[in-house]
C-alpha positions as a LaTeX table, in Angstrom:
\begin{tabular}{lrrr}
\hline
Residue & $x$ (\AA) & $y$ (\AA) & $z$ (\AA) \\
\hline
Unk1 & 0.00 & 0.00 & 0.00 \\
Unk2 & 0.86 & 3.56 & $-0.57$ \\
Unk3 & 2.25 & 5.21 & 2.04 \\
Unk4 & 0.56 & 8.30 & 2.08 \\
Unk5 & $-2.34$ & 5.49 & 2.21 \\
Unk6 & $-0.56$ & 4.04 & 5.13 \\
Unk7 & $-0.61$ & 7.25 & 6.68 \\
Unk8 & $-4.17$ & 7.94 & 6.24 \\
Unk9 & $-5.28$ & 5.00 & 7.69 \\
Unk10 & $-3.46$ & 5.24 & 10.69 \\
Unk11 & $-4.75$ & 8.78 & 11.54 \\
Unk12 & $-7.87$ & 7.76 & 10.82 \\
Unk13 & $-8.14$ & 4.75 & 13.24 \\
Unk14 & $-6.44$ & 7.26 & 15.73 \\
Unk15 & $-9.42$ & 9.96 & 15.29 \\
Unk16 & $-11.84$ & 7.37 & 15.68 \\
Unk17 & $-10.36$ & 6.51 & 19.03 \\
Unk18 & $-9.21$ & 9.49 & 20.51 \\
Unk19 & $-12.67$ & 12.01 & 19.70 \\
Unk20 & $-14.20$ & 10.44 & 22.51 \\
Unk21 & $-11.26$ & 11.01 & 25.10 \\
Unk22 & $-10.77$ & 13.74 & 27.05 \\
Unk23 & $-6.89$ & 14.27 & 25.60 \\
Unk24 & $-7.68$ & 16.84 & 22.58 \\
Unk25 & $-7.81$ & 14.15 & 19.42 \\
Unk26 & $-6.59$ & 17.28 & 16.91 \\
Unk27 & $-3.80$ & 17.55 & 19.07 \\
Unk28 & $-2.72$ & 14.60 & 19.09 \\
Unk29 & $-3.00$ & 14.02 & 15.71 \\
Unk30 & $-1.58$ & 17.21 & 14.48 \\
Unk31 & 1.60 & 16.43 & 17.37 \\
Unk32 & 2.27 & 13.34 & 15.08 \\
Unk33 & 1.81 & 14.35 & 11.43 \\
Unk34 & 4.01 & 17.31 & 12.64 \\
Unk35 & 6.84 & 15.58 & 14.83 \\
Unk36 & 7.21 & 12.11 & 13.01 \\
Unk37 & 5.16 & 12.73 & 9.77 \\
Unk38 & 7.16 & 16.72 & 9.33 \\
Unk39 & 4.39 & 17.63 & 7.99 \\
Unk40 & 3.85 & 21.48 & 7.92 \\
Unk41 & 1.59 & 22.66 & 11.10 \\
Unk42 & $-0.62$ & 24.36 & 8.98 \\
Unk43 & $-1.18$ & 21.09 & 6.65 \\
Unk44 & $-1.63$ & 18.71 & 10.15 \\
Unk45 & $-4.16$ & 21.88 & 11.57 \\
Unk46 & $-6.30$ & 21.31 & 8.34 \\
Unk47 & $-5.96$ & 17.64 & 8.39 \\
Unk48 & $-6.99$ & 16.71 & 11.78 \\
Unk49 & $-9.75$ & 18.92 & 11.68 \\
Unk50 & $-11.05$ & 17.58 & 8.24 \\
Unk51 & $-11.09$ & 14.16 & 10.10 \\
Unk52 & $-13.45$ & 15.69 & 12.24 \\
Unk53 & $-16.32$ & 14.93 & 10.20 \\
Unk54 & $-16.15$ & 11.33 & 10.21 \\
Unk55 & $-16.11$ & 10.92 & 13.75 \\
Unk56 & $-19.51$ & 13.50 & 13.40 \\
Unk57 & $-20.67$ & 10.83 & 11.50 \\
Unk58 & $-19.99$ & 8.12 & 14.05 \\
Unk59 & $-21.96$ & 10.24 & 16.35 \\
Unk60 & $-24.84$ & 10.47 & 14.25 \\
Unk61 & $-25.26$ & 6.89 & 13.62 \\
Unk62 & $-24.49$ & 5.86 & 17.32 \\
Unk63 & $-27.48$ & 8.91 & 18.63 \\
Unk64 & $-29.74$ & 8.12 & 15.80 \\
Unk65 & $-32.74$ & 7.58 & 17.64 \\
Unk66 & $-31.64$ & 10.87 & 20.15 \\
Unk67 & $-31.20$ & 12.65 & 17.09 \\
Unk68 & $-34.53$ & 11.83 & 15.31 \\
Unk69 & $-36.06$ & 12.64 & 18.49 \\
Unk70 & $-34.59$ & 16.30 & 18.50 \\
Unk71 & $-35.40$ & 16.72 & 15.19 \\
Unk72 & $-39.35$ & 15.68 & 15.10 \\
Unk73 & $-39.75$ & 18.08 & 18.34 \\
Unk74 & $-38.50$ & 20.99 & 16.15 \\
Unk75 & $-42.03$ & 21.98 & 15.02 \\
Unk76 & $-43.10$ & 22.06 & 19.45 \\
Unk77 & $-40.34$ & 24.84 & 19.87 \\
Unk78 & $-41.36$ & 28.15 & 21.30 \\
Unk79 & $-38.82$ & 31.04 & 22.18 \\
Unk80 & $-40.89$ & 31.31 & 25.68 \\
Unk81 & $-40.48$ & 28.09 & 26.98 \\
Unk82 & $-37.07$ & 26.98 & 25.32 \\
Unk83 & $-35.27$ & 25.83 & 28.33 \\
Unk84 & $-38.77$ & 24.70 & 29.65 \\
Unk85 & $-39.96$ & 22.06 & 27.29 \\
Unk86 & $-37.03$ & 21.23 & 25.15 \\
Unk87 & $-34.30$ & 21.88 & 27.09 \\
Unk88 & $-31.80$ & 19.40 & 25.21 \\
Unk89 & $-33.18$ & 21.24 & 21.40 \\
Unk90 & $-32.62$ & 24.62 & 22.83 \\
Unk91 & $-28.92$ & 23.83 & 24.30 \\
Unk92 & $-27.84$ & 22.50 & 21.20 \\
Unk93 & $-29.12$ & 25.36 & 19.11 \\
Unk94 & $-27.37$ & 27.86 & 21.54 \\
Unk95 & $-24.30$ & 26.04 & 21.66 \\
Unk96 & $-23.80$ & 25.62 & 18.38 \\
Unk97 & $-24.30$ & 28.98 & 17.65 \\
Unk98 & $-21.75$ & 29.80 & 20.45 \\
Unk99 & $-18.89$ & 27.47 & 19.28 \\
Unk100 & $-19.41$ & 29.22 & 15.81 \\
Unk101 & $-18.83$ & 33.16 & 17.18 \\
Unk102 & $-15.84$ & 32.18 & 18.93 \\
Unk103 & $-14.34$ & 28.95 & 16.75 \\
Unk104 & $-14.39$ & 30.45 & 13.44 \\
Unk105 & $-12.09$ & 33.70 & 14.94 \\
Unk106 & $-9.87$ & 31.45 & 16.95 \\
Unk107 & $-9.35$ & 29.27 & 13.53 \\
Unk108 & $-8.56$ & 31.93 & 11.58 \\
Unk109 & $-5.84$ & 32.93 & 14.86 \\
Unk110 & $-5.08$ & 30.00 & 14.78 \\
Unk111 & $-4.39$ & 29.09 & 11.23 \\
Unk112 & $-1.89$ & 32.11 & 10.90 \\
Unk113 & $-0.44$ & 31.00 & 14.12 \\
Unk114 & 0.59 & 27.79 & 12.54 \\
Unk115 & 2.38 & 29.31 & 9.37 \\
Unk116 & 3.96 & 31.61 & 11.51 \\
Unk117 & 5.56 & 29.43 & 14.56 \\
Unk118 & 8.96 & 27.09 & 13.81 \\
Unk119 & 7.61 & 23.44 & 14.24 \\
Unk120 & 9.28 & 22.97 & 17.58 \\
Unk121 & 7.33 & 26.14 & 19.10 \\
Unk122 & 3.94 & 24.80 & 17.41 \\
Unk123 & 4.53 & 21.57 & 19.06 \\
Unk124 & 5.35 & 22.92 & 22.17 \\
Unk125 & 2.19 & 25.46 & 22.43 \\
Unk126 & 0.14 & 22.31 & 21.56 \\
Unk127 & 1.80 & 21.04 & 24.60 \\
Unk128 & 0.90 & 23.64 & 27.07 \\
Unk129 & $-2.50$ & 23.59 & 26.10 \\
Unk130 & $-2.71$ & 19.68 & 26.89 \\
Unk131 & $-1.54$ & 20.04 & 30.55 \\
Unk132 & $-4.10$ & 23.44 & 31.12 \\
Unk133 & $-6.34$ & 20.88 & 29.65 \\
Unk134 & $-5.44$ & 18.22 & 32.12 \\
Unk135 & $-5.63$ & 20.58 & 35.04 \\
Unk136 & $-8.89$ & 21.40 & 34.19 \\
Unk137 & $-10.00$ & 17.95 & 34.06 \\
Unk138 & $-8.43$ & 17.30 & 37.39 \\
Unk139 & $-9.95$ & 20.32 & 39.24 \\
Unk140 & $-13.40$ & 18.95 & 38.28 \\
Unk141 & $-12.96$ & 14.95 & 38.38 \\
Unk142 & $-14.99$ & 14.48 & 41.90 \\
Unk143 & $-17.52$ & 17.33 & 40.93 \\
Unk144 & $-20.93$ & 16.15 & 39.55 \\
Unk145 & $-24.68$ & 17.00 & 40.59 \\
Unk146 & $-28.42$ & 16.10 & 39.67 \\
Unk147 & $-29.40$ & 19.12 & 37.80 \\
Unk148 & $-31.90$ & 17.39 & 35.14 \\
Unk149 & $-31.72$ & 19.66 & 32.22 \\
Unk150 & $-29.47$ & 22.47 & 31.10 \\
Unk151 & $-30.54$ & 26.10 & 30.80 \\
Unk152 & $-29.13$ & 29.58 & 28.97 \\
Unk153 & $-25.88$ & 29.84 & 30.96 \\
Unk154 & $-24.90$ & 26.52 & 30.15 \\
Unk155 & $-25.52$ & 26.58 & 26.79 \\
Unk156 & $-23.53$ & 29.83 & 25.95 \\
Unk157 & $-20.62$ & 28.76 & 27.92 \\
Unk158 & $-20.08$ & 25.14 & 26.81 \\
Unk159 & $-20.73$ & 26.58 & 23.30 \\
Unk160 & $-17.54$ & 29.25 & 23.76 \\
Unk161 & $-15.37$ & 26.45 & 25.10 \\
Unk162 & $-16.39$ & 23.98 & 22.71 \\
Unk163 & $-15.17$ & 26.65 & 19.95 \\
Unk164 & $-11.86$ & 27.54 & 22.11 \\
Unk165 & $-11.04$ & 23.64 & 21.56 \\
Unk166 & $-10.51$ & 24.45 & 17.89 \\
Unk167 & $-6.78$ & 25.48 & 19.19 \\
Unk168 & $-5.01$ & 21.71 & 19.23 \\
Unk169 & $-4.27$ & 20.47 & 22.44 \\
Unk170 & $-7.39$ & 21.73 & 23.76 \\
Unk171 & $-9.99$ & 18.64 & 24.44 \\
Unk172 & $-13.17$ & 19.14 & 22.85 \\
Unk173 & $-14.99$ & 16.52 & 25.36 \\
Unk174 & $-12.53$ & 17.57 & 28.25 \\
Unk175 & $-13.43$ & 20.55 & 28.50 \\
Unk176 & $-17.13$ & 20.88 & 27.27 \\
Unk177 & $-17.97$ & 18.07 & 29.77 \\
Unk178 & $-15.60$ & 19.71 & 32.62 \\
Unk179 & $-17.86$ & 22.86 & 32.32 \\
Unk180 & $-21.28$ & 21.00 & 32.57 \\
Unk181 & $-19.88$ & 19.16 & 35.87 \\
Unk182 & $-18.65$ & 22.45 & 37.03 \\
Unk183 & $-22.51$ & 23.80 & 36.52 \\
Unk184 & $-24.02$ & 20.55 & 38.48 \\
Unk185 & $-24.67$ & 18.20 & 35.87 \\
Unk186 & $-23.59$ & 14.31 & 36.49 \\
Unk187 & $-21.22$ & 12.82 & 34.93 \\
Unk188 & $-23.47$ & 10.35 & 32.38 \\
Unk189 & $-25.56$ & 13.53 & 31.54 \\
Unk190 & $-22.26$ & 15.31 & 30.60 \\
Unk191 & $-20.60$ & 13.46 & 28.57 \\
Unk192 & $-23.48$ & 12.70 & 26.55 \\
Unk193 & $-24.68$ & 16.17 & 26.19 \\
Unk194 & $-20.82$ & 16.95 & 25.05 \\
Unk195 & $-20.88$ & 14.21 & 22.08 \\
Unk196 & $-24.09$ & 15.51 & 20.98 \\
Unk197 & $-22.88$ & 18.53 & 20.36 \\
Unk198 & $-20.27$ & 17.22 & 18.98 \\
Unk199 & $-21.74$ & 16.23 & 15.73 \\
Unk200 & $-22.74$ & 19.94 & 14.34 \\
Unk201 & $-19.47$ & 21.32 & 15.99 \\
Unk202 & $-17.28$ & 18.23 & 13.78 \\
Unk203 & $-19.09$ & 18.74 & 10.80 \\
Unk204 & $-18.64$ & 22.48 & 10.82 \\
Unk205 & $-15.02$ & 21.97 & 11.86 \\
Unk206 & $-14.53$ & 19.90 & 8.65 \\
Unk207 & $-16.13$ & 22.11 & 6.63 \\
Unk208 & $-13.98$ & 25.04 & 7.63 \\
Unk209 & $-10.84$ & 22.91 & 7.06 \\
Unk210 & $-12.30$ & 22.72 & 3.64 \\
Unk211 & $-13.37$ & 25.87 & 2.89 \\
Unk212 & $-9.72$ & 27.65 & 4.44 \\
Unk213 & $-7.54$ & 26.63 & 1.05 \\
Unk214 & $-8.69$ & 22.49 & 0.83 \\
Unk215 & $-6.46$ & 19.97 & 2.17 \\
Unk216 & $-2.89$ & 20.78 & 0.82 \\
Unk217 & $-0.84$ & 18.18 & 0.16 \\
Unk218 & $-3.14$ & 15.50 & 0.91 \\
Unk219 & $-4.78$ & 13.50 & $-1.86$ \\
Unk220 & $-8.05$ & 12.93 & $-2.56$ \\
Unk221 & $-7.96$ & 9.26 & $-2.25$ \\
Unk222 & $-5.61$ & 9.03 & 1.25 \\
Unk223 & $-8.32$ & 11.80 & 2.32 \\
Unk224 & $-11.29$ & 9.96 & 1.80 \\
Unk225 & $-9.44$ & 6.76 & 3.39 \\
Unk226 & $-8.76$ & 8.52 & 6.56 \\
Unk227 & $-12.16$ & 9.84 & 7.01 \\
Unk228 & $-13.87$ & 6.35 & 6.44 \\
Unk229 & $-11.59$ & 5.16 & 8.86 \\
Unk230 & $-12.46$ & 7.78 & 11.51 \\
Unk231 & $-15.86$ & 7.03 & 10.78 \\
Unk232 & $-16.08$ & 2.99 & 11.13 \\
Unk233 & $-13.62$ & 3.19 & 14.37 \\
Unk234 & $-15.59$ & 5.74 & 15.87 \\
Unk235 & $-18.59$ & 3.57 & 15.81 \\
Unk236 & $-17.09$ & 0.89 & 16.83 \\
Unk237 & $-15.62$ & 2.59 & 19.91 \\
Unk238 & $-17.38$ & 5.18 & 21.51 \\
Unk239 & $-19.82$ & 3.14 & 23.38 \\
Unk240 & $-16.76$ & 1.15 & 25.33 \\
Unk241 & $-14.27$ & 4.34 & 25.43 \\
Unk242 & $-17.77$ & 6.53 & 26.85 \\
Unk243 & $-17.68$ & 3.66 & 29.99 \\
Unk244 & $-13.97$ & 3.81 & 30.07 \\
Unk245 & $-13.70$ & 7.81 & 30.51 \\
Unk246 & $-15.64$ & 7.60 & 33.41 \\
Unk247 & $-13.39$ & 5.36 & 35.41 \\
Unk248 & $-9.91$ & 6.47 & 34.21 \\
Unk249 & $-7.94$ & 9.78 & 35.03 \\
Unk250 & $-7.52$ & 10.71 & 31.84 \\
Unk251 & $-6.26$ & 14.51 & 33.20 \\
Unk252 & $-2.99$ & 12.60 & 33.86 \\
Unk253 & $-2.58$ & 11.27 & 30.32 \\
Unk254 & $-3.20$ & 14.95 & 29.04 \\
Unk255 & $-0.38$ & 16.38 & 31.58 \\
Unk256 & 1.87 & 13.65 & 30.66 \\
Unk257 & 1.56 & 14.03 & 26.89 \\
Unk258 & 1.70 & 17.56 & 27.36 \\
Unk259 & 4.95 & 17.79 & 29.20 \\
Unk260 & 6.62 & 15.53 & 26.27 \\
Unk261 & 5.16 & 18.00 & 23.89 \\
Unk262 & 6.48 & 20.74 & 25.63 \\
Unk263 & 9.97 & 18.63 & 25.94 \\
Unk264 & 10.13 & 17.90 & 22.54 \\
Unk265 & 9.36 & 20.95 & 21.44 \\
Unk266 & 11.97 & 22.38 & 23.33 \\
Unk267 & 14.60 & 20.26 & 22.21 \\
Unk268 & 13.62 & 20.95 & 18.37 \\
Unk269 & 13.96 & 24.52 & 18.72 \\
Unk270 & 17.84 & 23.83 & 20.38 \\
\hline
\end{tabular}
């Protein structure tokens, strides 16, 4: 097989793994396509957020019934009683809309970031924003409450973070469902409220990688293998990896990754 083939596959299998932990799966991804692959760190930015949309896709299939549900109680919706009667519709709407205000800015930061920082001081900022995101997993790990449904407040904040975890290194899931147990929301509730709204928030992420210049240096064919990949894995994984992240500490796997980052990073720029 080819290896740019190879190499799509791989990152693929990795996205479909890593969306659903709390350990920023665009950092990751863009760490290795720009520390072993040496690819540019504006081609890994746009890559690993292309992949987004296949793991949106595994998110879709695996909340099919949720999302049907959401979608046939569209018509009920009334301004007046959004956070009343359709709480869930109404925090995803508002979300969204959040993530999009502040994502699209910090991408566009972001993306001139990339061309402008030396590949040892991208990897390195990647790496401080892993272990910020670790500490913020930590300082909420034995938080949790019973609030039932989620109103206004926590729909515009989750929606700013969620588009602040554009920047890689930054966990999507961390930090959208350390926010939600910071407001008194259990830990079940959280996480599944987070991958919800991860599906408009991946498919817009992919479709900005798109739109910002295509997917340079990346071929149509290793693309679409990569994003099939993400896809199928996802599925198959995010039922057992959502039991797993609620048993391990996965803020010391984002401190730990980070520090390397930050080591490597350093020693690149000697």
């Amino acid at each position: 097989m080819d290896r740019s083939l190879v190499l799509a596959l791989v990152v693929g299998v990795l996205q479909g793994i890593f969306e659903w932990l709390p350990i920023s799966s665009e950092g990751q991804i863009t760490l290795y396509l720009t520390a072993i692959e040496g690819l540019p760190a504006d081609t890994a930015l746009g890559f690993s957020l292309f992949l987004h949309a296949g793991t949106a896709l595994s998110a879709l299939a695996y909340y099919r019934g949720e999302v049907a549900a959401l979608a046939r109680s569209v018509p009920e919706w009334r301004p007046a009683s959004a956070f009343e009667r359709r709480a869930e519709l109404s925090f995803l709407a508002v979300a969204t809309l959040a993530s999009g205000l502040v994502g699209i800015p910090a991408y566009l930061l972001l993306a001139d970031l990339a061309s402008a920082l030396a590949g040892g001081a991208f990897v390195a900022l990647i790496g401080v924003l892993l272990v910020l995101t670790g500490l913020l997993q930590r300082a909420v790990e034995s938080r949790g409450g019973a609030r039932a449904e989620p109103d206004l407040l926590d729909a515009v904040l989750v929606g700013a973070l969620q588009g602040l975890a554009i920047l890689p290194g930054v966990s999507r899931s961390g930090t959208t469902a350390s926010a939600l147990l910071l407001r008194g929301h259990d830990g079940p509730s959280s996480f599944r409220l987070s991958f919800l709204l991860s599906i408009p928030a991946a498919l817009g992420a992919g479709a900005l990688a798109l739109a910002d210049g295509g997917l340079p240096a990346v071929a149509p064919d290793a693309a679409a293998l990569a994003l099939s990949a993400s896809a199928v894995v996802g599925y198959l994984t995010i039922g057992a990896l959502m039991a797993l992240v609620q048993r391990v500490a996965f803020w010391g796997v984002c401190v730990g990754l980070g520090g390397l980052a930050i080591l490597g990073g350093a020693v690149a720029l000697v």
